[in-house]
N, C-alpha and C positions, 0 to 999 in steps of 0.2 A: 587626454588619456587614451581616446580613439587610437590618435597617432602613436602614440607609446607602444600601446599594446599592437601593431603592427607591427614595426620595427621590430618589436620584439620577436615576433612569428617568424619575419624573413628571419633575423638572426638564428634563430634555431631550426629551418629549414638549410640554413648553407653547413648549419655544425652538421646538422644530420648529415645529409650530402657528402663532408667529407670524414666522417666516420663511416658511414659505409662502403667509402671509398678506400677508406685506411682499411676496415675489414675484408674487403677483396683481397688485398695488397696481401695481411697477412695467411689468407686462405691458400691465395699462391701460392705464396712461403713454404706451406704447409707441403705441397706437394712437389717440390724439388726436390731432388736428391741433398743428401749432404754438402759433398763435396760438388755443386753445382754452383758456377759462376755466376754473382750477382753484381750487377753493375748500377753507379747512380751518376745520377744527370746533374754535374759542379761546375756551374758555369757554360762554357761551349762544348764540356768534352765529358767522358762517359770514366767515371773514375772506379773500380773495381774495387768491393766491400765483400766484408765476410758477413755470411749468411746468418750468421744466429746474431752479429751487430745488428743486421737491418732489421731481422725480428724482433729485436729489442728496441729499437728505434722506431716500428712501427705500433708497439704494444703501448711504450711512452707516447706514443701522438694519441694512440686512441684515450689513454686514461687522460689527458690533457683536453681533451674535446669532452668526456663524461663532463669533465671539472666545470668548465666553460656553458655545458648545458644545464 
């Protein structure tokens, strides 16, 4: 059980981790302008995305990470 509930701990230390790392992500968001170029990292090359997609796409990782914690 020991081990269990360790496992367990790290696992919700890396959720947290990258939840508040998706919450950075989105706070950035927040302060670009609109029409501000945003680009994501597919594969080797830097592929250009619209700004309210990525926000949407960072909102959905965050509620996916709630889920998982």
């Amino acid at each position: 059980i020991q081990k269990e509930l360790q496992e367990m701990l790290i696992n919700k230390e890396q959720l947290t981790a990258k939840r508040n790392e998706n919450e950075l992500v989105l706070w950035e968001f927040e302060l670009l302008e609109p029409e501000a170029n945003v680009y994501k990292l597919v594969g080797p090359i830097m592929a250009k995305q619209d700004l309210n997609e990525s926000k949407g796409n960072v909102k959905e990782r965050i509620k996916f990470l709630d889920g998982e914690m």
